[in-house]
N, C-alpha and C positions, 0 to 999 in steps of 0.2 A: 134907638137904632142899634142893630150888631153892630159888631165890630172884627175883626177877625187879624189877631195878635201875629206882627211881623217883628224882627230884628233890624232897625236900623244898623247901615254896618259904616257908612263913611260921608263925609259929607262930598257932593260934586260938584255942584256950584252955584256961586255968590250971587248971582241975579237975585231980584227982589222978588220972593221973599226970601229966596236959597233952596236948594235941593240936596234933597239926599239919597243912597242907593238903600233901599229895604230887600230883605230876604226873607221869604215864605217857603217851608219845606212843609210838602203836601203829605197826607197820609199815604202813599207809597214812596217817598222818601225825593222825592224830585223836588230840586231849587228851583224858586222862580226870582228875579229879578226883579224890581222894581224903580224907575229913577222918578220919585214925586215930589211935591212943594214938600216942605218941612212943616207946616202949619194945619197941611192934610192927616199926615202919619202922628203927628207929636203936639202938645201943647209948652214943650219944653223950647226956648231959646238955643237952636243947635250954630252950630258954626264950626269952621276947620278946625280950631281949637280943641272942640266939645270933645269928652268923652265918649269911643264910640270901641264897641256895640254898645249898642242900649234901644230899648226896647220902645215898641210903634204899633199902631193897630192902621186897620184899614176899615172906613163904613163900609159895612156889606148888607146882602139880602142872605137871608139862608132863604134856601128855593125847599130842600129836603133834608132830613133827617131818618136814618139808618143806622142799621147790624152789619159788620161785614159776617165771614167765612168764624174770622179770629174772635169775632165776640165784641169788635172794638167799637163807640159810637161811633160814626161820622156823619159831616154835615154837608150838602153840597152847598159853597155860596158862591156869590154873585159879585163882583164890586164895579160892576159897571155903572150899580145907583148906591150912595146920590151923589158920588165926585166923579166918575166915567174915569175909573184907576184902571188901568192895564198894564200885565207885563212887557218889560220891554220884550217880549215874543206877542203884546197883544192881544193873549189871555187873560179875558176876567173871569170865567167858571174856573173853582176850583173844589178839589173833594179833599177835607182835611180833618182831621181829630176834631172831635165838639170838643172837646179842651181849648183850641185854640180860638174857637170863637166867645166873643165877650156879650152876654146881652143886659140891654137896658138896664134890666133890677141892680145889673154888679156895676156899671160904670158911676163914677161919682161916689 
C-alpha cells in the first residue's frame, strides 16, 4: 500500500489509543491539517512526552501520476482508502511531490 509522508507535529489527546496533529504541505505549498489515531500515521509509541516533530505517513491510493509546467513529478492521491483519513477541512484528494509518497518496494 502507498503511503504518502506527513510531519507529525504534536500530540492532542490521550483517549485510547491517542491522537496526534499531522501536517501535509501539498505541491503548491498549502498546509493541511490532520488530527488522526497515532497507530494510523506512526508505528512508534507517541505520547505528550514524545519528541515532536517527527515524522508519519498516511495509507493512500495514488489515483495519477504527472509533469507539471516546472518539470516536477507529482502524484495525485487519495486517503480516503483504506483508514477514510481526512483533513480537518475534510479533504482527502490531494496533489503532492512523488517524493513524498512511499510505495510498497520502499516500506519495510
Amino acid at each position: 500500500m502507498p503511503a504518502l509522508t506527513v510531519q507529525i507535529e504534536r500530540f492532542v489527546d490521550d483517549h485510547f489509543p491517542g491522537f496526534v496533529e499531522c501536517r501535509l504541505v501539498d505541491a503548491s505549498g498549502r498546509s493541511h491539517l490532520f488530527i488522526e489515531k497515532a497507530p494510523i500515521v506512526t508505528t512508534a509509541h507517541l505520547g505528550p512526552n514524545s519528541p515532536y516533530p517527527c515524522d508519519g505517513t498516511i495509507g493512500c491510493e495514488v489515483k495519477s501520476e504527472f509533469s507539471d509546467e516546472q518539470a516536477r513529478r507529482l502524484s495525485c492521491v487519495h486517503t480516503g482508502r483504506p483508514w477514510s483519513v481526512e483533513s480537518t477541512e475534510g479533504i482527502a484528494s490531494f496533489v503532492v511531490l512523488s517524493s513524498q509518497v512511499i510505495h510498497d518496494d520502499v516500506i519495510g
